[in-house]
C-alpha positions in Angstrom: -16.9 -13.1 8.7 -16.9 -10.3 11.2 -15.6 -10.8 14.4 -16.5 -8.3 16.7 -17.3 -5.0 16.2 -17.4 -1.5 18.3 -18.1 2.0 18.6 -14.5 4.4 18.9 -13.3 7.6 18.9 -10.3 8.1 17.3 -7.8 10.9 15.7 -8.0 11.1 11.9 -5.0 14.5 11.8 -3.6 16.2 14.7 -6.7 17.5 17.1 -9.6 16.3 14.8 -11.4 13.2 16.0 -14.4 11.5 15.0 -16.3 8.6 15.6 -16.2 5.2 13.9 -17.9 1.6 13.5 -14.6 -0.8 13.9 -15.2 -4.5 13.0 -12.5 -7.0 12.5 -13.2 -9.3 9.4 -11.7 -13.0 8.7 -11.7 -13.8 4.9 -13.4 -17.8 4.6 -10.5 -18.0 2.4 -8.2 -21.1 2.5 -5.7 -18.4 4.3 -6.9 -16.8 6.9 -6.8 -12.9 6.0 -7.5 -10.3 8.4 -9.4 -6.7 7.6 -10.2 -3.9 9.8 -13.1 -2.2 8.7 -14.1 1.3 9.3 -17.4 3.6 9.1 -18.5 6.7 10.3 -20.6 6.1 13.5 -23.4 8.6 12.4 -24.3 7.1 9.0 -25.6 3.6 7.9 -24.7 4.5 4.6 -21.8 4.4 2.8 -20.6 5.7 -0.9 -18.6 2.5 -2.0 -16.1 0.3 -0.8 -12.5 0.6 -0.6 -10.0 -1.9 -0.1 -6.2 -0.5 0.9 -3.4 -2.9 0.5 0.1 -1.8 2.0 3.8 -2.4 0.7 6.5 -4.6 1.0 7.2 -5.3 4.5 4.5 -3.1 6.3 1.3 -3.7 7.5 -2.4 -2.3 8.1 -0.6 0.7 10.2 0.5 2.4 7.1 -2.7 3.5 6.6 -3.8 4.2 10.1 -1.6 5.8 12.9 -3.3 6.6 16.5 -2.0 10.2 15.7 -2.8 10.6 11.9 -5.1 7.9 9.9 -5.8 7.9 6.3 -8.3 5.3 6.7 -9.9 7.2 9.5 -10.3 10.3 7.0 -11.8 7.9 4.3 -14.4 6.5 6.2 -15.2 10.0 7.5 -15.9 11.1 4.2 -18.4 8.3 4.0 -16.6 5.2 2.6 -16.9 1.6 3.4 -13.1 1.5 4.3 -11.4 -2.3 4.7 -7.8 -2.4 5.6 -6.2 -5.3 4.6 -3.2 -7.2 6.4 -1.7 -9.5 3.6 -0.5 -13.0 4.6 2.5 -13.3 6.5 1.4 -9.6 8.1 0.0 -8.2 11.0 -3.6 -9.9 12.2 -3.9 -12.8 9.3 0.3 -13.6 10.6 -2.0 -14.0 14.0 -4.3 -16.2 12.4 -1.9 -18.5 11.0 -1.5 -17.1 7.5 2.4 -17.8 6.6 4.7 -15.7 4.9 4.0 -15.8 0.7 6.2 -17.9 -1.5 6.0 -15.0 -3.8 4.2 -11.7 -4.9 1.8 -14.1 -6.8 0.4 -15.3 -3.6 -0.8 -11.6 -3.1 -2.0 -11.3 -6.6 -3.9 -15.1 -7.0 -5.5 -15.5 -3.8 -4.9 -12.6 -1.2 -6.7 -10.0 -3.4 -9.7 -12.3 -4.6 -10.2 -13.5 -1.0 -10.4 -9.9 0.2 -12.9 -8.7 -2.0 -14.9 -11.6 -2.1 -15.3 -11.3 1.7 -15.8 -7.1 0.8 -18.7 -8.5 -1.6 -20.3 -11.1 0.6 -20.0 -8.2 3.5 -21.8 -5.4 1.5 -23.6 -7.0 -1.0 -22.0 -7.4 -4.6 -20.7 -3.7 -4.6 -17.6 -3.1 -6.7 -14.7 -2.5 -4.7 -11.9 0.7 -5.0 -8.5 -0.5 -4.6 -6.4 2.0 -3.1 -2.5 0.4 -2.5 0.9 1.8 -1.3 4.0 0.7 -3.1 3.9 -2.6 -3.8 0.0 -2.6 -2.6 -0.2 -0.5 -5.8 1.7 -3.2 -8.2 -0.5 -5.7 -6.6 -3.7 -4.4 -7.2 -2.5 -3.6 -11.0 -1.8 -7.5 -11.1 -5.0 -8.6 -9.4 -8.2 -6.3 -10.9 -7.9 -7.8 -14.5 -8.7 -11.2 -12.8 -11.7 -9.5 -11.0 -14.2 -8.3 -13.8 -16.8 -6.2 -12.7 -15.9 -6.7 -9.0 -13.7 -4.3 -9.0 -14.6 -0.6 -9.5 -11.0 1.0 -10.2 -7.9 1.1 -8.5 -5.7 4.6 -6.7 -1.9 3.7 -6.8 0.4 5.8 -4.1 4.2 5.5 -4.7 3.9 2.3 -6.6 7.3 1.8 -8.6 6.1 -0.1 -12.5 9.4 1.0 -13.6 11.0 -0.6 -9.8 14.8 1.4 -9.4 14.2 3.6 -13.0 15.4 7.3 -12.1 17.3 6.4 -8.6 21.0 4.9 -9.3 21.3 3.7 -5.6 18.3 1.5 -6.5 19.5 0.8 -10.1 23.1 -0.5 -8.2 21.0 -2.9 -5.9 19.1 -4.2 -8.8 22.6 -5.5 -10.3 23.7 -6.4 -6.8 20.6 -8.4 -6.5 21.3 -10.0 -9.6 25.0 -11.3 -9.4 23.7 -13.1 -5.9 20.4 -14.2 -7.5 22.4 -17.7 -8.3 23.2 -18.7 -4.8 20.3 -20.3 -3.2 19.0 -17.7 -0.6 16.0 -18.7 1.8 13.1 -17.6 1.5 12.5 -16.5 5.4 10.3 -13.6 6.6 12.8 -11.1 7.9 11.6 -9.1 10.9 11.8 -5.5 10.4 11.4 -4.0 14.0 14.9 -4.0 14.6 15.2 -1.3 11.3 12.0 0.4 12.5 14.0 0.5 16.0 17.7 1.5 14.3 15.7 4.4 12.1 14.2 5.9 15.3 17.4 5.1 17.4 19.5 7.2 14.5 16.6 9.8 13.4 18.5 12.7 14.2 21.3 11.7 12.5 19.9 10.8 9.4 17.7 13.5 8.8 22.0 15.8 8.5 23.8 16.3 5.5 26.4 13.3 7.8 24.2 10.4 6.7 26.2 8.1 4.4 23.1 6.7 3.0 21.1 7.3 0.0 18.1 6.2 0.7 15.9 6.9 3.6 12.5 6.2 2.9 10.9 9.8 3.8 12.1 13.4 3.2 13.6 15.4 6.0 11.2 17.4 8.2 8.1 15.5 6.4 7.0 14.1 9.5 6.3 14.9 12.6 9.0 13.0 15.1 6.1 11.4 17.2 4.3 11.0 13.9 7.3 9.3 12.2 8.0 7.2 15.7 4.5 6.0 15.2 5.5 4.8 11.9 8.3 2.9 12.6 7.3 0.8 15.6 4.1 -0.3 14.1 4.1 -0.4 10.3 7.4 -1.7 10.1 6.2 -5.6 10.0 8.5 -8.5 8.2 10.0 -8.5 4.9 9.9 -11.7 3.0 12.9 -12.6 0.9 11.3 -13.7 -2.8 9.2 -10.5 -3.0 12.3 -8.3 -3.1 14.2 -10.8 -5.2 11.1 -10.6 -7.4 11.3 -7.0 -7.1 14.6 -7.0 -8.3 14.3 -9.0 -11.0 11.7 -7.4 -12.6 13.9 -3.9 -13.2 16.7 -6.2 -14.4 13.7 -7.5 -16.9 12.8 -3.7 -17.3 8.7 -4.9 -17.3 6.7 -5.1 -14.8 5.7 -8.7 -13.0 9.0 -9.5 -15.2 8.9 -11.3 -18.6 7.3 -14.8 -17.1 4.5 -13.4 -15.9 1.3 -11.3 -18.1 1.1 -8.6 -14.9 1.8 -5.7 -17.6 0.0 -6.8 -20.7 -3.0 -7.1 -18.3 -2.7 -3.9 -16.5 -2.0 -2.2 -19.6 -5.4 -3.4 -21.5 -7.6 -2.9 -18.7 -10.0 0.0 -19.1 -10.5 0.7 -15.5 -10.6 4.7 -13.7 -7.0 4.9 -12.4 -5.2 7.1 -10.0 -1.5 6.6 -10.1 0.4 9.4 -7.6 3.9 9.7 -7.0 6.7 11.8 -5.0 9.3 14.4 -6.0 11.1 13.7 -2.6 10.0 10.0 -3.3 13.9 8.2 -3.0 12.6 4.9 -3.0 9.8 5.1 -6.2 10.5 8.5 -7.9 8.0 9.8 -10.7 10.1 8.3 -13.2 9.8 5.0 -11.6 6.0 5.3 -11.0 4.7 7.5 -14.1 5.0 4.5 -16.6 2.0 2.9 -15.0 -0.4 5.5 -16.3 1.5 6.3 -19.5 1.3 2.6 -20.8 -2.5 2.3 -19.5 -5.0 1.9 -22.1 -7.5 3.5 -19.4 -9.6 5.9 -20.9 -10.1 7.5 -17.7 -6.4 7.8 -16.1 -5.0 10.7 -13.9 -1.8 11.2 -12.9 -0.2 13.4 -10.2 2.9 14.5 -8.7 3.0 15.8 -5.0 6.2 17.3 -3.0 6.5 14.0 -0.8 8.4 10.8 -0.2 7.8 7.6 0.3 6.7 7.1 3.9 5.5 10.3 3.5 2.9 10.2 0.7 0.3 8.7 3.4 1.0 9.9 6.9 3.6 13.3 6.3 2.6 15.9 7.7 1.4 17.3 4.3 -0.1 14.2 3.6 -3.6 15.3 4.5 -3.7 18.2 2.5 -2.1 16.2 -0.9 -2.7 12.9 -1.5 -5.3 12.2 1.4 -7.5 15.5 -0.3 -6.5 13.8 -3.9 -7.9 10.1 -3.5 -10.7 11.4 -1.5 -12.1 13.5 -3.9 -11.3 11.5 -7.1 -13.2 8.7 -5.4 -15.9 11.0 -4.6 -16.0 12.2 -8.4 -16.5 8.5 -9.5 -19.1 7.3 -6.7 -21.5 10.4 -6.7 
């Protein structure tokens, strides 16, 4: 269901603006999930549709900034761009759409709901799913449910192998599972008070002083207004069981974790697939993310490696040029 629509004039990168149909879509779905759509203003037609999905604890402003927008550059380049806020997040939070009990919310009925609402929108097409981090794991779990609706799925960041190749991460993980028997609730943690304590100790971090490990993005990646933007708006709630989950799943060494059929699906799907990852990537490094495409029976599967981290990957300053440039023209290869 569309809810309004409009004409705007927005940045995609730095000084380049363009012009775009917005529309704000409500899935019919038992929960109430919220899309902004995006197309270029001058065209009434569109190669495909793509859905993006974001990562734990973000929202729909990974993917579009006011100063740098992926989704902007997408539907630019003549895609049928929806940008998804999963339950609990952003918009569909404002619609009444309650934190998940678990990543299998996500998988089971965010997904489905999204893309039916895609299909009943733009007429049967198949759908591109494009995800972030654990937008990535999600949409591995959720296409081999969706036979023939969905057209082939871009992963950016996305950790299969969650804490393989960082020991900071690898430490949590046993952390995680020592405390896993005391009865922790599962809450939706508000994370603008981190987004708030990042930008408050920027400066700091970005010195050889930090004491920490793990910072999410790689020094000088991002513009400071860029990375500001970031981390008052992207930064939404975290919800306790999906990082438990997480967790658990590298103690399990398999993906989805050894209760669940997340990897055996995935891994005899024959779907296009686009899996990326970061060299200065501290919280999913390539040897984290690269299993995804290795164990893939896809018979069309690319892999690439770009100088970026986390955060970074989608609105660095480099972003444009590498993995914007990369998922752009890949989906252009497969819809032309």
């Amino acid at each position: 269901m569309i809810l309004h629509h409009r004409i705007v004039e927005q940045f995609i990168d730095r000084h380049e603006s363009s012009t775009f149909r917005k529309e704000i879509v409500l899935t019919a779905s038992r929960v109430p999930l919220a899309m902004v759509r995006k197309r270029a203003a001058d065209s009434e037609v569109t190669r495909a549709p793509v859905l993006l999905v974001h990562g734990f604890g973000q929202n729909r402003h990974t993917w579009h900034l006011p100063a740098r927008s992926f989704s902007n550059y997408l539907a630019r380049a003549g895609f049928d761009v929806f940008n998804l806020d999963l339950r609990g997040h952003g918009r569909s939070r404002h619609f009444g759409a309650k934190a998940p009990r678990g990543v299998e919310d996500y998988v089971r009925e965010d997904i489905p709901a999204a893309v039916a609402e895609i299909h009943a929108i733009c007429g049967h097409r198949p759908v591109w799913l494009v995800g972030h981090s654990l937008g990535g794991l999600v949409a591995y779990a959720a296409a081999p449910d969706l036979d023939g609706a969905i057209a082939g799925i871009a992963s950016i960041g996305s950790p299969y192998d969650f804490t393989r190749g960082s020991l900071t991460l690898g430490a949590l993980a046993l952390f995680f599972r020592a405390v896993a028997f005391a009865p922790l609730p599962n809450v939706p943690l508000p994370l603008a008070p981190v987004g708030l304590a990042m930008r408050v100790i920027r400066r700091l971090a970005e010195t050889p002083l930090y004491p920490l490990p793990l910072r999410g993005y790689h020094v000088g990646s991002c513009e400071p207004h860029v990375l500001e933007q970031y981390l008052t708006l992207a930064f939404d709630r975290a919800v306790v069981s999906e990082m438990m989950e997480m967790f658990d799943w590298a103690a399990q060494r398999r993906f989805g974790g050894r209760q669940s059929d997340y990897a055996a699906r995935f891994e005899s799907m024959n779907l296009p697939l686009l899996v990326i990852a970061g060299t200065n990537d501290d919280l999913a490094p390539p040897a984290s993310v690269r299993p995804a495409f290795t164990r893939s029976g896809a018979s069309d599967k690319t892999y690439r490696v770009v100088p970026l981290g986390h955060i970074d990957l989608i609105v660095g300053r480099d972003a444009p040029l590498m993995t914007w440039s990369l998922v752009t023209r890949w989906l252009e290869h497969h819809t032309s």
